[in-house]
C-alpha positions as CSV (number, residue, x, y, z in Angstrom):
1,X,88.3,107.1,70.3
2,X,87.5,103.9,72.3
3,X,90.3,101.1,71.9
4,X,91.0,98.1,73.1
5,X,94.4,97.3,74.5
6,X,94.8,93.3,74.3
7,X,98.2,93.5,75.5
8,X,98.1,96.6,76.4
9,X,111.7,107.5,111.3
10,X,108.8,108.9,112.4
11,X,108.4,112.3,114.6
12,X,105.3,113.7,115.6
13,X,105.9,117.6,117.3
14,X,102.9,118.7,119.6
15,X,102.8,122.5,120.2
16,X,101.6,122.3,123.5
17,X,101.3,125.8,125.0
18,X,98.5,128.4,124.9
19,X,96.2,128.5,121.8
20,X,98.3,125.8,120.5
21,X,97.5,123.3,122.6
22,X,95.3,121.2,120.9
23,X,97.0,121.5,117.3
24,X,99.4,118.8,117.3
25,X,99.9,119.0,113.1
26,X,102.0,115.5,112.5
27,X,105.4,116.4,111.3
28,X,105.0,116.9,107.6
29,X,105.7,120.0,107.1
30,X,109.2,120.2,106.3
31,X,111.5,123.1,105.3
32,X,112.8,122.6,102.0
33,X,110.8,122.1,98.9
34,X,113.0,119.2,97.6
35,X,112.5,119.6,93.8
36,X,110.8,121.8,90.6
37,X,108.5,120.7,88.2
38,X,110.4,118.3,85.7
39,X,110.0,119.1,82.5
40,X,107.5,117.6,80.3
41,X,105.9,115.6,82.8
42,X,102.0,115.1,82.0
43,X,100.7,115.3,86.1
44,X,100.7,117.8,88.5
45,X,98.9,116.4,91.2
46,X,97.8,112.5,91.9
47,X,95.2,110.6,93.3
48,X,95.4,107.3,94.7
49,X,92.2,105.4,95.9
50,X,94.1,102.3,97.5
51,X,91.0,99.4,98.1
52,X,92.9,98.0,101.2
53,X,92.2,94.3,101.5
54,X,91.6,92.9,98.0
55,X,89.0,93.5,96.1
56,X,87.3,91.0,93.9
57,X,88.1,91.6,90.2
58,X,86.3,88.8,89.5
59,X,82.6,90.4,90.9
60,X,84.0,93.8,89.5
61,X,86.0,94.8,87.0
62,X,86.6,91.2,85.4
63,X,83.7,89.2,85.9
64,X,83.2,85.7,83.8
65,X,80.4,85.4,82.7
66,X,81.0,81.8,81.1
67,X,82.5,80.0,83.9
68,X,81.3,77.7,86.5
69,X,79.4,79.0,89.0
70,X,82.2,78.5,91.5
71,X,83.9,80.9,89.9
72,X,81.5,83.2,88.3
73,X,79.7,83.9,91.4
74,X,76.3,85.5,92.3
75,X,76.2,88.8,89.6
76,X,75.5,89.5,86.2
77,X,77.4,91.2,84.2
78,X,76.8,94.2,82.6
79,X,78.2,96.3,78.6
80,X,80.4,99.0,79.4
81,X,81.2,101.7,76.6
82,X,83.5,99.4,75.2
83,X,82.4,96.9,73.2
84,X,82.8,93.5,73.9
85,X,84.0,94.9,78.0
86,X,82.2,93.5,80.5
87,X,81.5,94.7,84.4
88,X,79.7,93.6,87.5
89,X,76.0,94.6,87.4
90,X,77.1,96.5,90.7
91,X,79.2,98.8,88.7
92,X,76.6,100.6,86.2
93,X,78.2,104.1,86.6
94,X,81.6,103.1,86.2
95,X,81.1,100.8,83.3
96,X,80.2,103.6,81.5
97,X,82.9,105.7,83.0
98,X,85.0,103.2,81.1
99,X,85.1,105.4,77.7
100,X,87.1,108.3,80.3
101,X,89.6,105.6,81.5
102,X,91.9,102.6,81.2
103,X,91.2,99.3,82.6
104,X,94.2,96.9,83.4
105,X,92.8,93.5,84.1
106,X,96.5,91.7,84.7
107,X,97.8,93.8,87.6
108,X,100.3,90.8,89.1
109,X,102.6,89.6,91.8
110,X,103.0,86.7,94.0
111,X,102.5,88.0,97.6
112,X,99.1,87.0,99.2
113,X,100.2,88.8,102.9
114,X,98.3,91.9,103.8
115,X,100.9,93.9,105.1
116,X,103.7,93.0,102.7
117,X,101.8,93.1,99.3
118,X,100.5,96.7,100.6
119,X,103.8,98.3,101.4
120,X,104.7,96.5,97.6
121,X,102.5,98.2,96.1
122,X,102.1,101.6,98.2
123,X,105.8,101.6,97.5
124,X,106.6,99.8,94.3
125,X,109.6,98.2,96.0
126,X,109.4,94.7,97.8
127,X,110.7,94.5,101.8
128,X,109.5,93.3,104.8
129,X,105.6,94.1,106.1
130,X,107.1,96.4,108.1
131,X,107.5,99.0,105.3
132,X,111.4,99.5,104.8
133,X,110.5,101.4,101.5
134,X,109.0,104.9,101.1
135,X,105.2,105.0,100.1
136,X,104.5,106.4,96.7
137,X,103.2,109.7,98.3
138,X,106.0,110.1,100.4
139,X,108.4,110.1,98.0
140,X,106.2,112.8,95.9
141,X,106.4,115.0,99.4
142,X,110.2,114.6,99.2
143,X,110.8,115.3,96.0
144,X,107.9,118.4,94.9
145,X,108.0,119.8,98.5
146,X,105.3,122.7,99.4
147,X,103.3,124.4,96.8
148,X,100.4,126.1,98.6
149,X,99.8,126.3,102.6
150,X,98.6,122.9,102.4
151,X,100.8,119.9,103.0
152,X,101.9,118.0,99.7
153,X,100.6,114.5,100.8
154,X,97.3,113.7,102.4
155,X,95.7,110.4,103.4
156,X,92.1,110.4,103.5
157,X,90.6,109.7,106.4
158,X,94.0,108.1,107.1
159,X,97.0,105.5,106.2
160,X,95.6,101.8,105.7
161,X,96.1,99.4,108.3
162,X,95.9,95.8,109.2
163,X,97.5,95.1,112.5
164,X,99.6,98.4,112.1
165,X,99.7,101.4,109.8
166,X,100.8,101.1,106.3
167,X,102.3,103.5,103.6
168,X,104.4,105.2,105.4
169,X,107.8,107.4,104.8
170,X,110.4,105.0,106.3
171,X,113.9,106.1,105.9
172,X,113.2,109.5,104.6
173,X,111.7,110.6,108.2
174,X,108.2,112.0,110.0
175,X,108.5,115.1,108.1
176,X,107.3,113.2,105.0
177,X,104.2,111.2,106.3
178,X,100.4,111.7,105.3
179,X,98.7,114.3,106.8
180,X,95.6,112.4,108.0
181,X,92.3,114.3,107.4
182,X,90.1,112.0,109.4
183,X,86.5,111.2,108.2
184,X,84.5,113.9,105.7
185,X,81.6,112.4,106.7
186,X,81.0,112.6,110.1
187,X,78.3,115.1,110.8
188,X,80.4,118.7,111.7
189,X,83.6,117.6,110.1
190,X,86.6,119.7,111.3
191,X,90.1,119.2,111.2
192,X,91.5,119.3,114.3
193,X,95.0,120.4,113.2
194,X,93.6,123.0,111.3
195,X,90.9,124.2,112.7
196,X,92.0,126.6,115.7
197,X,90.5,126.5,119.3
198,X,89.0,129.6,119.9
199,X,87.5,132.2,116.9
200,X,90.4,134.1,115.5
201,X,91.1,137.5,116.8
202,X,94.0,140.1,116.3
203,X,95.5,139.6,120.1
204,X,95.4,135.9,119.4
205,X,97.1,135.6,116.0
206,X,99.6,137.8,117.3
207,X,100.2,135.9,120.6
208,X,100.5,132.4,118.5
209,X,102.8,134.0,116.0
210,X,105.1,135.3,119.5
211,X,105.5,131.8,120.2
212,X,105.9,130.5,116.7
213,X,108.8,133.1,116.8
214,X,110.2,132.3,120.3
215,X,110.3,128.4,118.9
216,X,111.6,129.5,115.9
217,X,114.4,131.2,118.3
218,X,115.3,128.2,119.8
219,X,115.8,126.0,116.8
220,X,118.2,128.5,115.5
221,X,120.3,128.2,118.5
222,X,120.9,124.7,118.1
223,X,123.3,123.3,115.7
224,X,123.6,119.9,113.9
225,X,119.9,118.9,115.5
226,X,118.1,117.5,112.9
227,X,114.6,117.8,114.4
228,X,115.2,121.7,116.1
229,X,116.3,123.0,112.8
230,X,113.2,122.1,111.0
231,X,111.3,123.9,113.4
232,X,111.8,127.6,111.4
233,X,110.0,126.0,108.7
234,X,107.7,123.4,110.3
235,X,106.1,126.2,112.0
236,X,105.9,128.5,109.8
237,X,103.6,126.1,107.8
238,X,101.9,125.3,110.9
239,X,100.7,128.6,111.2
240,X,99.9,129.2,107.8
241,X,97.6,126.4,108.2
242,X,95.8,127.7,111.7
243,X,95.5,131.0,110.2
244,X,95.3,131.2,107.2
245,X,91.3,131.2,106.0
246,X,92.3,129.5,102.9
247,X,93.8,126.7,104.4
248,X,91.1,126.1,106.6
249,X,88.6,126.5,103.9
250,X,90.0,123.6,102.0
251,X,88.8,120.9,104.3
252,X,85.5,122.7,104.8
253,X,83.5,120.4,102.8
254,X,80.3,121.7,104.2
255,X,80.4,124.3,101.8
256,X,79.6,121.8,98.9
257,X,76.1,121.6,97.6
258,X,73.7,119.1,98.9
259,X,73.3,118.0,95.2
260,X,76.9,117.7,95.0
261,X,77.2,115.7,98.3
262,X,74.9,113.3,97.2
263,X,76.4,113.0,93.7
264,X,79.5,111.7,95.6
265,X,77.1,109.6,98.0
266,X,77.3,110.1,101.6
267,X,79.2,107.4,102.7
268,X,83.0,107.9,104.0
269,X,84.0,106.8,100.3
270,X,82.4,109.1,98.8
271,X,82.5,112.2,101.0
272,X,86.6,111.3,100.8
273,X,86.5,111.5,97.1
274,X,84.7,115.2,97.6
275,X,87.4,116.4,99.7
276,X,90.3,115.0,97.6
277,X,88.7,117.1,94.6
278,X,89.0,120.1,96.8
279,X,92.3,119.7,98.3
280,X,93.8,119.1,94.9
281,X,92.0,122.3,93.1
282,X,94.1,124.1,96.6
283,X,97.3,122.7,95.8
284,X,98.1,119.5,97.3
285,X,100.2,117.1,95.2
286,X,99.3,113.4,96.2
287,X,96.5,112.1,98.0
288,X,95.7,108.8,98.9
289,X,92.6,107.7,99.0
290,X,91.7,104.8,102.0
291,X,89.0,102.7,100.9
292,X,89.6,99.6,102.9
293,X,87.4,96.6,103.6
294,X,87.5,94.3,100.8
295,X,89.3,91.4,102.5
296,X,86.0,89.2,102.1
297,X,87.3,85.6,103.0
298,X,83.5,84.9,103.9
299,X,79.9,85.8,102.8
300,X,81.4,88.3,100.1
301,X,78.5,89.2,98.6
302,X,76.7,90.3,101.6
303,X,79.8,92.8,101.9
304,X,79.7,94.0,98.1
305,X,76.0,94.5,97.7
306,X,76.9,97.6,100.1
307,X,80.5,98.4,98.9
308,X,80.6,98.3,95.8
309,X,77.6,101.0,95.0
310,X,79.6,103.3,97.1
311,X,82.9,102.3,94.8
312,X,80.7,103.1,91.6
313,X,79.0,105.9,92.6
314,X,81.8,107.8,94.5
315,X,84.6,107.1,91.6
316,X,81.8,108.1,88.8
317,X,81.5,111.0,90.2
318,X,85.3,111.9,91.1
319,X,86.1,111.6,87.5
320,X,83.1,113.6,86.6
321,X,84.0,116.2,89.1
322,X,87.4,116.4,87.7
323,X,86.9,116.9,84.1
324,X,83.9,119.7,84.4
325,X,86.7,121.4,86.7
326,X,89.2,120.9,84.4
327,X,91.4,119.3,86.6
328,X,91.6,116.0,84.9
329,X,93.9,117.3,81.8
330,X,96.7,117.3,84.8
331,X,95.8,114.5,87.4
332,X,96.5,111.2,87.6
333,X,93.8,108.6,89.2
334,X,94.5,105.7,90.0
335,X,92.7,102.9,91.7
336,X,94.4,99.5,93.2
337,X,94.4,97.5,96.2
338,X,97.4,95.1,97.7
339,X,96.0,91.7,95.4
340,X,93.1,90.4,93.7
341,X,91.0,87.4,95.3
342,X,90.6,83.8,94.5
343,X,89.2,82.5,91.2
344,X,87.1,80.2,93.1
345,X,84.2,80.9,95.9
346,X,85.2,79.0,99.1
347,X,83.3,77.0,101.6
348,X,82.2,80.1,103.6
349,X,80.9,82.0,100.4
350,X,84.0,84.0,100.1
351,X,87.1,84.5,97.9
352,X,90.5,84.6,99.7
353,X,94.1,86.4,99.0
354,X,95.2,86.1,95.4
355,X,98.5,87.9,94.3
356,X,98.5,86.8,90.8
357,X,95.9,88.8,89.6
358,X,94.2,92.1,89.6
359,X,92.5,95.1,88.1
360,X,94.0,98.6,88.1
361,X,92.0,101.7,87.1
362,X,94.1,104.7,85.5
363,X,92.5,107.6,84.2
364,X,93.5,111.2,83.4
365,X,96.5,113.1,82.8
366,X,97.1,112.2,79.3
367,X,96.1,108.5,80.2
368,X,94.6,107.4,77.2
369,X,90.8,106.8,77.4
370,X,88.7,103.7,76.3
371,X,91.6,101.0,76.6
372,X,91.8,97.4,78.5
373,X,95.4,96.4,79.0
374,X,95.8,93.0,79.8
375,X,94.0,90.0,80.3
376,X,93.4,87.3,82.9
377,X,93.0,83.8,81.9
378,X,89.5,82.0,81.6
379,X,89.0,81.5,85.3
380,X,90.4,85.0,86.3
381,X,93.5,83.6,87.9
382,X,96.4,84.7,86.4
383,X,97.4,87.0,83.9
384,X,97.4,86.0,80.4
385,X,98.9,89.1,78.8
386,X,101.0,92.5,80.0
387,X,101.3,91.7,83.2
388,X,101.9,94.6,85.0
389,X,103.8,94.7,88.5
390,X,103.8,96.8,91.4
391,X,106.9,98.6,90.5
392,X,105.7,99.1,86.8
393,X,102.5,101.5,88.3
394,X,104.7,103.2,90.9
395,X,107.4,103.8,87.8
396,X,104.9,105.2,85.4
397,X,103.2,107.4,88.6
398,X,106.5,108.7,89.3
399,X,107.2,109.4,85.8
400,X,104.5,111.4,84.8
401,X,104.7,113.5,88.0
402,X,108.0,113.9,86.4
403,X,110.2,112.7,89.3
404,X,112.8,110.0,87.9
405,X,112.2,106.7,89.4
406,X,115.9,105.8,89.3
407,X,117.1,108.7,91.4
408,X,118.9,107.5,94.0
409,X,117.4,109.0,97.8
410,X,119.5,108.5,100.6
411,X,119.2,107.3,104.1
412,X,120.0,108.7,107.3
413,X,123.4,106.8,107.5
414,X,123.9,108.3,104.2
415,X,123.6,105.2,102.2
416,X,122.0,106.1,98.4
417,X,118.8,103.9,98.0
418,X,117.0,104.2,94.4
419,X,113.2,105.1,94.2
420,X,112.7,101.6,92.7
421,X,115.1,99.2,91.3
422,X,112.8,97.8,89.1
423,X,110.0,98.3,86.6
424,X,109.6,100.3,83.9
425,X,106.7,102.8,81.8
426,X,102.8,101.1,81.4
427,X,103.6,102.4,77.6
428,X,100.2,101.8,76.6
429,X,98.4,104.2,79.2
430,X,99.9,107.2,77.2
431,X,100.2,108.5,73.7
């Protein structure tokens, strides 16, 4: 049924001896699994493509068709499956795609700095740029802990960054960062932390499980050391992950069809989608997927005639993906970057940094399909109804991962610091 919503501390350990040498896994395997399954929650994994830099709703996902030129810009727009819904003509695949999903067109806040709207919305709580907040996914880490031999959050190919990486685990420590998968699409992908040195063999599983064990060894010897007495765990997921074919085979995207490749398009976009799709049918809970470049202050459309066919083709095909592998019934996508951009094209052909409005792209795990929450106003530059706030999308993703947004975490010093302390439910994304 197709409606329409009107108002709708970082540590990073290096094994650096034999075999392991050239491992180096980042620090986020931990050794406690930090929480169960809630009950009744509607996710069980999530997906996050963050579009670092800004894109333009107004040559996307809200174009206006009837405004000055200014402010309509160069494209057309084009039906989507619901009626009276407009999108860019760039956007064919996803306007469609629109019938599967829910459109909010009046994401909103009033930050137009890079660093600081990201960590806002990465987070859902407001700080400095410097991230004093946990990222979304970290949190999810914290709180689900390990479910497979894979690590529960994953950035793809890595965290965004302007001048310095973004999205990261502040207080709650290294063991709760991103593992960074680097680019899918570089010809012979491997994982370096992953993939081991030599071929396996008996002899040298055996002599990198004698030194997992003689670390282990040492840990236990050492009281009240936070870092050493992580290491029983840590490296016991290490290992799992060197040796273990299953792990391993999880970032193998080479083993995906040419036709499927090419359904996801070969660009690092769409080869990062591919591997998110695998890593969450192998058990990893959140991934975040980097898609920056969008921060077009000049010739925009020279940018977007090449972006934004990889945006359409390589999200089509994610959600496609998904539901044939039944795996949408029980992930949550979502798609935002840090602001919208400008309602009017500037001197140098471009749009600049525009906090006040935004679309947001929700689809799966008992979102509701077919909807548009929200509106922007005539020129595209504020929201006219529901807006919806950073801390209202990282409320209603914690919620239906089924971890309570209000929980309090606590710092090093001991200090108890809520998930958010704001926001509440998007209502209208679920039944």
């Amino acid at each position: 049924m197709i409606r329409i919503h009107p108002d709708a501390q970082s540590r990073r350990t290096f094994l650096t001896a034999g075999a392991l040498g050239a491992l180096g896994l980042p620090e986020i395997l931990s050794r406690q699994a930090q929480s169960a399954t809630a009950k009744g929650n509607r996710a069980k994994r999530a997906i996050l493509v963050f579009l670092g830099g800004g894109l333009s709703h107004h040559d996307s996902f809200d174009p206006k068709p009837d405004a000055p030129a200014e402010i309509k810009g160069q494209y057309s727009s084009i039906a989507t499956a619901l009626p009276g819904i407009r999108f860019s003509e760039k956007m064919p695949l996803l306007a469609q795609s629109l019938a599967k999903a829910t459109l909010i067109r009046s994401g909103s806040h009033n930050n137009d700095h890079h660093e600081t709207a990201t960590n806002w919305v990465l987070s859902g709580r407001f700080g400095t740029p410097f991230g004093d907040y946990p990222a979304i996914g970290a949190v999810v880490a914290h709180q689900k802990g390990f479910t497979s031999t894979l690590p529960p959050y994953v950035s793809i190919p890595k965290n965004p960054s302007f001048t310095w990486e973004l999205g990261k685990s502040a207080y709650l420590g290294g063991r709760y960062e991103s593992f960074r998968t680097g680019d899918p699409s570089l010809t012979g992908y491997k994982v370096e932390d992953v993939s081991p040195t030599t071929p396996d063999s008996s002899n040298g599983q055996k002599r990198r499980q004698t030194l997992l064990s003689a670390v282990d060894d040492l840990a236990r010897k050492v009281d009240k050391n936070d870092q050493l007495s992580t290491f029983d765990e840590f490296h016991k997921r290490a290992a799992n992950m060197v040796l273990f074919p299953e792990a391993r085979r999880a970032f193998a995207i080479e083993e995906e069809s040419d036709k499927i490749r090419e359904r996801y398009g070969k660009s690092t976009f769409g080869q990062s989608c591919l591997l998110a799709r695998r890593l969450m049918e192998r058990g990893v809970t959140f991934a975040t997927i980097n898609y920056g470049g969008w921060d077009h202050h000049a010739k925009i459309y020279q940018s977007l005639d090449k972006k934004l066919p990889d945006l359409d083709l390589g999200l089509s095909a994610l959600m496609e993906d998904l539901g044939q592998r039944g795996l949408m019934e029980d992930t949550l996508l979502t798609v935002f970057g840090e602001f919208g951009r400008s309602p009017k094209v500037n001197k140098d052909a471009g749009r600049d940094h525009w906090g006040q409005a935004a679309s947001l792209w929700f689809a799966g795990a008992g979102v509701l399909p077919g909807q548009v929450i929200g509106a922007t106003d005539k020129t595209g530059g504020f929201a006219a109804k529901r807006p919806v706030s950073p801390a209202d999308v990282a409320f209603t993703i914690f919620d239906a991962l089924g971890i309570d947004p209000r929980k309090p975490l606590f710092s090093p010093d001991g200090r108890p610091i809520e998930i958010l302390d704001q926001g509440d439910n998007i209502h209208e994304l679920f039944a």
